[in-house]
N, C-alpha and C positions, 0 to 999 in steps of 0.2 A: 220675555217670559217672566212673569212674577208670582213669587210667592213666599209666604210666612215672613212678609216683610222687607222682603229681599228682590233685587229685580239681576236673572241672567242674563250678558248680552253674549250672542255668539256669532262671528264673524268670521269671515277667511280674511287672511293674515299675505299679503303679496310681497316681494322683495326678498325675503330668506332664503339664504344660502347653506348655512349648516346651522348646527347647534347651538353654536355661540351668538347668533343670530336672537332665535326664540328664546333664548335664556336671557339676553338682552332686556327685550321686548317685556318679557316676564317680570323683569325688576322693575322697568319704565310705567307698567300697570297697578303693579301692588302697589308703589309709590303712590299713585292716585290718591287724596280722600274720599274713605266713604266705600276703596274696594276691599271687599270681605277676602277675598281672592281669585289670584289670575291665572290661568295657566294654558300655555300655547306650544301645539301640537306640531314641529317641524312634520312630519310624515305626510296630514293633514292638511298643513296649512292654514292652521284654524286656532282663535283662540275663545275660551271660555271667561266670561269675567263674572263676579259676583259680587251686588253693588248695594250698600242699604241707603238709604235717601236720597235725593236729586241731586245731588253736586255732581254727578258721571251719569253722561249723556254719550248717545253716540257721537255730537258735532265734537266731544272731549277727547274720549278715546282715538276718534279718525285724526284728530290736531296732532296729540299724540304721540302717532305714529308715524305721523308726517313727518312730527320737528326731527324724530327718529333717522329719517330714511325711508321707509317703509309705509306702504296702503292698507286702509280696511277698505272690506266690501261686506257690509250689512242686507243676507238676503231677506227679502219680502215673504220668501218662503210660499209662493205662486207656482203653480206649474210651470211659467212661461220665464219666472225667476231664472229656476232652476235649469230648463233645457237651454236659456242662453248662459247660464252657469258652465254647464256642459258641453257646451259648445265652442264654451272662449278656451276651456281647457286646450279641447282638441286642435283648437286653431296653435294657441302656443304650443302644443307640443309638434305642430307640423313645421311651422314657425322655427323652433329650434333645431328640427331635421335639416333646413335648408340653411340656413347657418354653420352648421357643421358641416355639410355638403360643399360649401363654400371656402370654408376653411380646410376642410381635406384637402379639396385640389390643390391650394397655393402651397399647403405644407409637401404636398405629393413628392415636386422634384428634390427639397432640402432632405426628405426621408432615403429618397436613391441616392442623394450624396454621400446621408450616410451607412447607405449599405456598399456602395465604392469603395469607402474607407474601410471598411469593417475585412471586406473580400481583397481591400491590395493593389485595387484596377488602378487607382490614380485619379479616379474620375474627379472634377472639381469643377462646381461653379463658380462663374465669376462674381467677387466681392458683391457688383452692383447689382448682381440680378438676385442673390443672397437678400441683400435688404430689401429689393423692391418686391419680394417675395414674403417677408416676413412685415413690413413695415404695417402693411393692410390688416395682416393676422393681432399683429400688439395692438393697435392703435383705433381699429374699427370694428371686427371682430371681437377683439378681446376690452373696447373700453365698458363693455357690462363690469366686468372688473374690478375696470379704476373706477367706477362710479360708485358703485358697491363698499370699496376698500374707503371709499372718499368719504361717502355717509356715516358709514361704522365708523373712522378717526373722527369725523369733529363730534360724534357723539362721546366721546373719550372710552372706544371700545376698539375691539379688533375682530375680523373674520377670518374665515377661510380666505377670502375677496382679498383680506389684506397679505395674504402669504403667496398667494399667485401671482400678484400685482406687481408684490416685491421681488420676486425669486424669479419673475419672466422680465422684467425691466432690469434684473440685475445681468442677467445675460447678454439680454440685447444691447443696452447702452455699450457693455464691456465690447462690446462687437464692433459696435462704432466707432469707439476709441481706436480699436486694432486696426482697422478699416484704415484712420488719419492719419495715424500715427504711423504706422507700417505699410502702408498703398499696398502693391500689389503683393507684398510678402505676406499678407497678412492669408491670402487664400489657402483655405486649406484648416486656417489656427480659429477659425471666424465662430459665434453659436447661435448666430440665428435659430438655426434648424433647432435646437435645446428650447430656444422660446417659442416659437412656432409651434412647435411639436408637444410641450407641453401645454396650451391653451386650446390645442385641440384636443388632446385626450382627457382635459378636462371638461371641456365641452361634449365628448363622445361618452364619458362616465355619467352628466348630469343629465342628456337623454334616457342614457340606459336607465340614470336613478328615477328620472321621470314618469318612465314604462313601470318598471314595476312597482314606484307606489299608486301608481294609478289601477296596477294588477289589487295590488291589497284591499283596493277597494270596491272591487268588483262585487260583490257581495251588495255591498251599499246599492248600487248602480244598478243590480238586478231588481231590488225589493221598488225602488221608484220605478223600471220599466213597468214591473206589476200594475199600475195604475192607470188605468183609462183616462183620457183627456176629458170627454164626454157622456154624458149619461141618453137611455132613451126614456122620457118620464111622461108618465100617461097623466093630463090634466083636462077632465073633465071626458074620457074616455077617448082624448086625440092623444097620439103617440108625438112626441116632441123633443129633438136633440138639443142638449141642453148644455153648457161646457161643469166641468164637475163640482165647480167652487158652487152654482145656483142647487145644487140638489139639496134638499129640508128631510130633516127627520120626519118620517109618514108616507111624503112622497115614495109613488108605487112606479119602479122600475123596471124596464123591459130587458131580458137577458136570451139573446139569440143564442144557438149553437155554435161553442166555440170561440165565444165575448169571455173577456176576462168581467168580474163582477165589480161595478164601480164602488158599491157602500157595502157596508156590513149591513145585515137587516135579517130577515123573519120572509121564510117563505109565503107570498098568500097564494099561489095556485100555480101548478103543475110540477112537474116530478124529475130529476135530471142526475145523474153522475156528473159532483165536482172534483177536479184535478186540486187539491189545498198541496201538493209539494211544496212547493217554493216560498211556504208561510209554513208549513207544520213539518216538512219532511218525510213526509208518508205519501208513498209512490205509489197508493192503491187508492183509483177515486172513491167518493162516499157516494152512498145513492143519499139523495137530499128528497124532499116533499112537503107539503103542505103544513106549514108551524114548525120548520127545521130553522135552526137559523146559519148562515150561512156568510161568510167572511169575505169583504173585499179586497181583489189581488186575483183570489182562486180564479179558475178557468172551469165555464160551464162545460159539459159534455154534449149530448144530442137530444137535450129536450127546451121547450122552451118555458120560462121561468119569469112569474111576475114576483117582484119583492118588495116588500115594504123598507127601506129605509128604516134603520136603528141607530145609526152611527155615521159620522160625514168627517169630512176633511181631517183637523188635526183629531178629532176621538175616536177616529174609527182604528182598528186593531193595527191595519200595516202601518199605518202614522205611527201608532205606539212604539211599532218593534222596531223599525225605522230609527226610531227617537231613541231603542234604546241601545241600539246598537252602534249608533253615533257617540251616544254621551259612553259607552263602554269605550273604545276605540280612541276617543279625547284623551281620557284620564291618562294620569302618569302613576306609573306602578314607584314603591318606594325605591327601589335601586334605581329609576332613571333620573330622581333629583340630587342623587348623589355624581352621576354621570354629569348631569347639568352646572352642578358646581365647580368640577374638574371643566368643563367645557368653556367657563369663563373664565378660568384663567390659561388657559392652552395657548391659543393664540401670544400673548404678550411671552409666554414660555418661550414657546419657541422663536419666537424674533429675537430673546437676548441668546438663547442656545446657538443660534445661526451667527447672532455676534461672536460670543463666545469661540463658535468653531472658526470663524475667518481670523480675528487676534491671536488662536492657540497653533494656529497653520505658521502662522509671521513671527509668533513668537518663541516657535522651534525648529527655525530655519527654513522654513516652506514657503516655495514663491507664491506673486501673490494671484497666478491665474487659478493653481490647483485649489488654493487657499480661496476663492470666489467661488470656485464648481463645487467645491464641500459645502461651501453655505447655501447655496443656490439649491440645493440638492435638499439640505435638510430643512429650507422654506417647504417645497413641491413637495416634497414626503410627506406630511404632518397633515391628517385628515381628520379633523373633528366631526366631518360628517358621518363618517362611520359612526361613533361615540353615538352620536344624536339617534340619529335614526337604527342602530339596536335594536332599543324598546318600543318604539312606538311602530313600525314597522309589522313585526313578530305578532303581536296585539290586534294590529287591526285586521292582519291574516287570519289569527287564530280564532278571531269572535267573529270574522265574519264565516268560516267555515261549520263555526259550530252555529249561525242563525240559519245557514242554510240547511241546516240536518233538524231544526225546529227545539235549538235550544240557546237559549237568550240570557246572555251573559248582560247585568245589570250594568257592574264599573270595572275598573280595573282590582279592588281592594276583594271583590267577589272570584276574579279570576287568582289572583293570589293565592286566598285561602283554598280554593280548591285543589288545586295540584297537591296539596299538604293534608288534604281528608286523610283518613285513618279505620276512625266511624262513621258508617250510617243508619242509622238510625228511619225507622221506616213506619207510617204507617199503617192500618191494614184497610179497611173500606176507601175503596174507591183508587189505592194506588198500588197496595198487591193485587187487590180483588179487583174485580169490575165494577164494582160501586152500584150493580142494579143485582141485589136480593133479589131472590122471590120465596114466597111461601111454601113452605115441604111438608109440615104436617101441623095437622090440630089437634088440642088435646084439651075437649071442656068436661070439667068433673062430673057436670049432669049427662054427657052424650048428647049434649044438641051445639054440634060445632059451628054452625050457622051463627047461631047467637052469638057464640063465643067471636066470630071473623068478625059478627053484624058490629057488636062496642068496639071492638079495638080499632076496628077501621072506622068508623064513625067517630070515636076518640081521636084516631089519628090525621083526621081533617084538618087544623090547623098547625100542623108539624110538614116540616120540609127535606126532613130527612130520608136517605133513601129507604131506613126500612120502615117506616113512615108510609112511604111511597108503594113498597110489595104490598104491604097492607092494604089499600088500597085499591092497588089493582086485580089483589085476590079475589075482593068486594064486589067487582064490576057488577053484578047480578042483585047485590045486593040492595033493601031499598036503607039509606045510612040514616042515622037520627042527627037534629041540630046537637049541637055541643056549646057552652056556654064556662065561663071561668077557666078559660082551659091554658095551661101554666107548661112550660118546656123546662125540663130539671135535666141540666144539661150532665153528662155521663151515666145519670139514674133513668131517666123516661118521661113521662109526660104524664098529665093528668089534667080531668077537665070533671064538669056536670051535663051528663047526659036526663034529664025529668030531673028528678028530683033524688037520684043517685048520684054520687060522686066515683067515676071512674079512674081505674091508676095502669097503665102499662108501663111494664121498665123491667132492670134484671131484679135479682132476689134480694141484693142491697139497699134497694128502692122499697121494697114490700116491708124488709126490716125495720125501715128505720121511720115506718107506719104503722110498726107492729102485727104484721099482716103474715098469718101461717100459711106457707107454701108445702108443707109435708104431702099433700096432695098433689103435686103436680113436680114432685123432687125429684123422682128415681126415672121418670122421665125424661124431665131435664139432664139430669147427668149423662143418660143415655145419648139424647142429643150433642149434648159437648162434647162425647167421647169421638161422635162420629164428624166433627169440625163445623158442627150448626149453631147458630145463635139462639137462644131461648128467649123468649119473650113472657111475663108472666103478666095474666088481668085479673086485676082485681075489682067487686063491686061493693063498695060500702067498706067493711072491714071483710070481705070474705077472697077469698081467691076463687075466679069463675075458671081459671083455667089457662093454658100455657101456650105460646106460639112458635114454629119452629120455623125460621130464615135462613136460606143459603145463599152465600154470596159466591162466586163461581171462583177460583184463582186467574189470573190475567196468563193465559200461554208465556207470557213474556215474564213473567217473577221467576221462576227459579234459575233458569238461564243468567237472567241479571245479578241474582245472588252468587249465582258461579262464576262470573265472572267481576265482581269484586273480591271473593275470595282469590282471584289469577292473580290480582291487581296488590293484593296485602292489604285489605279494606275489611275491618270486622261490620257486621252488621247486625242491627236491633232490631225486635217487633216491639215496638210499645201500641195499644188499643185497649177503649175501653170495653172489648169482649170478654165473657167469660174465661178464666184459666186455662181451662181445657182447652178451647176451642183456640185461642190464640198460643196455646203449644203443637197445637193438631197441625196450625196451619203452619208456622214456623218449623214442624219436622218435614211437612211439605214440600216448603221450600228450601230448605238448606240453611236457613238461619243461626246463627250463633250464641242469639240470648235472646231469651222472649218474657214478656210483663204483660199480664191481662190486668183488666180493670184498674186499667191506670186512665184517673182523669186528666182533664186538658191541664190542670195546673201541675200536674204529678209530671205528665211529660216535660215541662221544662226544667221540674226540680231535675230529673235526671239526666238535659240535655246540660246544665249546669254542676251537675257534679260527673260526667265526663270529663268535660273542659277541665275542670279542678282537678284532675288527675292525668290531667295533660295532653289530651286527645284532641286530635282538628274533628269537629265532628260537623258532617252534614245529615239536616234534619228534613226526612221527605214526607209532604203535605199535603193538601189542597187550597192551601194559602189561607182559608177563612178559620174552619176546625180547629186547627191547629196551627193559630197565628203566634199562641206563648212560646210554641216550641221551636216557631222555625227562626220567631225572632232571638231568643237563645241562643240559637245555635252557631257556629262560628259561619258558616251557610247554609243559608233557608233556599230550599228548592223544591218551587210547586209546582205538584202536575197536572195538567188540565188543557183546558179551553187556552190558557196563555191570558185571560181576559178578565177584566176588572182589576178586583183586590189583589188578584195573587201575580197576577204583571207586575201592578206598579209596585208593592211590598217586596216580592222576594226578592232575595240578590240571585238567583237564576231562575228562571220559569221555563219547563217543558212544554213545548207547544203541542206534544198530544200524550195521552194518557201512557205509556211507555217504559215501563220500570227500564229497558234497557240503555233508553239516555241518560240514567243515574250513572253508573259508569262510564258511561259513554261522556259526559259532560264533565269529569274527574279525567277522563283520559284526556281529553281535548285541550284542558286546561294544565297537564303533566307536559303534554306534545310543544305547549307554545312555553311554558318556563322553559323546558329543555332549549325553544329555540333561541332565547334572548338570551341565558348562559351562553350557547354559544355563540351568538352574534355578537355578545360582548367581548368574549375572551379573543375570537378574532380582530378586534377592534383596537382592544388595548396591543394585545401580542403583534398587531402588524405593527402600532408606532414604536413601541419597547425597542423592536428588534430593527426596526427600518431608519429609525432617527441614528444609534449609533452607527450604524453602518454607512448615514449618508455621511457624518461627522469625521468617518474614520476614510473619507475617499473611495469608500469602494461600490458604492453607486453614481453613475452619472444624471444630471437632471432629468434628461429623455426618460429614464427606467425610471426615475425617483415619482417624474410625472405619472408616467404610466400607473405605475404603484399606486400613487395617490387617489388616482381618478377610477380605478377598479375597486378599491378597497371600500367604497359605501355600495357600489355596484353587490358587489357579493355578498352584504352582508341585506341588501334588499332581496336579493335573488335567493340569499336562504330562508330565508320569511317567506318567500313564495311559495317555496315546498310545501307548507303549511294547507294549500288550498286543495291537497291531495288526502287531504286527510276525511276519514270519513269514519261514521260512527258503528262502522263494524268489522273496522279494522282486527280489535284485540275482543271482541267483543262473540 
């Protein structure tokens, strides 16, 4: 993927084991010439690179990561890519099921041995059947390991690979020695069963770690089911299955009862309830019809449905959200590249600590078996994988739980700032309101209101705006006159030549600053504003013909959303360019906390900038296009809408449906996932803090030191999971 000069490559990353792994890999990439920057996602598997001129290619990258140790796999990004993408998954995670399986059994009887010991019985295998029972476990089973620990040294690095390698060969070999040295005395004193048994419960933790990051991204995994393999496409009035890559924008698609919709497109004939949850979050189908346009993923209900094609393969909408909830879920939040630094030098820490503990045993009189089982302990203890997987874990649970509630976290720097909102800031057509006005009253100074509807709405012909649009549709009956010159005066109104008149609609600051007396149609207006309607004043020539009154209805859903960022300690703003009145009327409405009328688009960012300046995280809510100053401004821009075009790719969150209550709902989601990476870190650090001394001071055994080790990224994925429970009406 390229752009502004710059070309992305993104890959899956094979071989890693924990943190110190991708942190590696990460140095081995920036090194590069020519890469802007690297960054690779342990959780994932994946990494992101961004490269300006040709000197990094893929055959560069994939070399590499070779000389590394380590595989790229560059997808094609094909459906048939991706489902054997999916499918190698599952193959290796069945793969490593039976592996473990494997290695459970041969560990089984060293485990009764050592619960024999534990209980007193006496019970004891013999030396030979000890090794011949562990020998297979170190050496076949466990040479993933040594291969691993192999690659990572002669890169001049260290892994997790390297501390298991060393701390289960330290055991064993000392075993063998006992074994020679002692013949049959030695039964009883032997630790096979400590290496065994720590290579399995490593291996039984990197399954368990395997389930649930493949849990975290389930999410992902949903939104590609979404997608039909095949289209039914009618060419030349024959109905034709087609696979989905061949489908063209135009092309007219056939959607049976109960067909998910291949394209995004434009209804051309017949009438259907579609299911959009699993793209927007809204569990109540839409009745769709004829010029609806209609999203690929959704699920038809029980009508049947031809469409035109609008959008195909990588630009149609679930591709986007798809894309953006991948590249959200990549990214590294700032506290995990601090974790990242601490992660490369862990490893090399701890193998001189593990020194350290074996010489400070011998060199205060301690013999040298207990002085081996300390160091041995505090190899198998020391889990960088924890560390790593924290952040990226937490993250890719949390944005995918909040796409499936149909709200799309852009990067990680977007997830940041929102847990930290304060203000928001909001504003009023289209995302308190409903965005479709209609016209309430007329007011022409002659008494012929026809005429007065007939210019404004025939003025309002070349305007896109929704009250624009009421106009318009009040008009229906009307016959409208051509319009020629006709100028959009963006916060003031519009104005065009209707014959050989020059017509102006807008509010009263618009007429002023024409010199146009509105004293005629004042006490009106006021009356209007009072009661939370919008005025419109027309003027013909220099004269005022007369005023228009618009209601835009409130959304059900604003004042609830406002009370529940008040639960949350979130102040909130109305800024709009509506009259004073009318944008206090609505704001007491709603429960708002400060409200600003007739504030233009530029007005809005002075103020989303002098929040910031006085130190507020403020989120600014939009429709992405209107109010592009303000949301760019703002420390988060969150638009709400369709999810589609401008306000996807621009904001750093987009609400997939019109929804004031995903405003805090998308502040909460993003509180819910910093809460979980605090803690998955602090458990991360607090288990090595406290497990290393402990292994140092003798009072863990390897067997438990193992255990420890190989549960400790387990739980810190399995609290990231909790995350997919979360939903957006939780607090709400």
């Amino acid at each position: 993927m390229s752009a502004g000069g710059e070309t992305t490559y993104t890959f899956d990353v094979g071989g890693m084991t924990c943190s110190a792994c991708s942190t590696r890999i990460e140095k081995l990439l920036n090194r590069l010439p020519g890469v802007v920057d690297a960054t690779v996602n342990l959780a994932m598997e994946r990494a992101d690179v961004r490269v300006t001129g040709d000197a990094v290619n893929e055959e560069l990258l994939s070399e590499t990561l070779a000389n590394a140790g380590f595989s790229a796999h560059f997808p094609d990004a094909s459906e048939d890519d991706e489902a054997s993408h999916r499918e190698a998954e599952a193959k290796a995670l069945r793969h490593e099921l039976l592996v473990l399986g494997a290695a459970a059994l041969l560990t089984l009887p060293l485990v009764a041995q050592m619960g024999a010991m534990v209980t007193g019985s006496g019970f004891h295998l013999p030396p030979w059947l000890e090794l011949a029972l562990a020998t297979p476990v170190q050496f076949i089973i466990g040479a993933r390991f040594y291969k691993a620990a192999w690659k990572s040294l002669r890169a001049g690095a260290g892994n997790m690979d390297v501390l298991v390698a060393m701390g289960t060969s330290c055991a064993y070999f000392y075993s063998v020695y006992l074994m020679f040295t002692l013949g049959d005395q030695a039964t009883g004193q032997l630790y096979f069963e400590a290496s065994a048994v720590i290579i399995t419960l490593v291996l039984l933790g990197k399954y368990m770690e395997s389930r649930a990051k493949r849990g975290t991204t389930a999410a992902i995994r949903q939104l590609m089911d979404l997608r039909p393999k095949t289209a039914q496409v009618l060419y030349n009035g024959a109905e034709q299955e087609v696979p989905i890559a061949r489908v063209r924008i135009g092309d007219i698609v056939l959607v049976r009862p109960g067909e998910s919709l291949p394209v995004d497109g434009r209804v051309e004939s017949g009438s259907s309830e579609i299911d959009e949850s699993l793209i927007t979050g809204e569990s109540i189908p839409v009745i769709k019809t004829a010029g609806d346009t209609v999203t690929g993923g959704s699920v038809n209900g029980n009508g049947l449905l031809h469409i035109e094609a609008t959008a195909v393969g990588a630009d149609s909408t679930l591709s986007r959200i798809i894309r953006l909830v991948e590249n959200a879920q990549s990214g590294k939040a700032p506290i995990q590249r601090l974790v990242d630094r601490i992660s490369g030098i862990f490893v090399p820490l701890v193998v001189t600590i593990a020194a350290l503990t074996f010489a400070g045993w011998l060199y205060f009189g301690g013999e040298t078996e207990p002085a081996l089982i300390a160091a041995v302990s505090v190899l198998v203890i020391a889990c960088p994988c924890a560390l790593g997987l924290a952040t990226p874990t937490a993250i890719m649970t949390g944005t995918g739980a909040a796409a499936r509630a149909g709200i799309l976290i852009k990067d990680v720097e977007a997830l940041e700032q929102a847990h930290a909102i304060d203000t928001v800031i909001f504003d009023k057509t289209g995302t308190l309101t409903a965005g479709h006005p209609a016209v309430t009253d007329l007011y022409a100074v002659d008494g012929d209101n026809n005429a007065l509807l007939r210019a404004a709405a025939s003025l309002q012909q070349g305007s896109e705006h929704p009250l624009a649009k009421a106009m318009l549709d009040a008009a229906l009956n009307l016959d409208l006159m051509p319009v020629t010159d006709f100028q959009s005066h963006t916060g003031f109104g519009v104005s065009g030549r209707i014959g050989n008149d020059t017509v102006r609609a807008g509010n009263r600051r618009f007429m002023a600053s024409h010199d146009i007396d509105t004293e005629g149609v004042n006490a009106r207006i006021e009356e209007w504003e009072q009661a939370g309607r919008t005025a419109i004043v027309v003027a013909r020539n220099a004269e005022t013909i007369g005023a228009i009154a618009l209601a835009d209805p409130l959304r059900p859903q604003s004042a609830p959303a406002v009370a529940a960022l008040h639960r949350m300690g979130v102040t909130s703003w109305l800024l709009s360019g509506d009259a004073e009145r009318v944008v206090a009327a609505t704001a007491s409405e709603v429960g708002i906390d400060e409200a600003r009328g007739a504030v233009l688009p530029a007005d809005k960012s002075k103020a989303v900038e002098e929040l910031r300046a006085a130190g507020h995280t403020v989120g600014m809510i939009g429709d992405g296009i209107n109010d592009a100053p303000a949301l760019a401004a703002a420390n988060v821009g969150i638009a709400m809408g369709s999810g589609t075009d401008i306000a996807m790719e621009t904001a750093a969150i987009t609400l997939m449906r019109s929804d004031p209550l995903l405003v805090p709902a998308a502040i909460d989601v993003s509180r819910a996932t910093w809460r979980k990476i605090r803690q998955n870190l602090f458990w991360a650090f607090i288990y090595n803090i406290i497990g290393i001394p402990l292994a140092m001071a003798g009072l863990l055994s390897p067997t438990i030191a193992g255990a420890a080790m190989a549960f400790s990224s387990v739980s810190v994925a399995s609290n990231s999971l909790l995350l997919r429970r979360w939903r957006p009406d939780d607090k709400n």
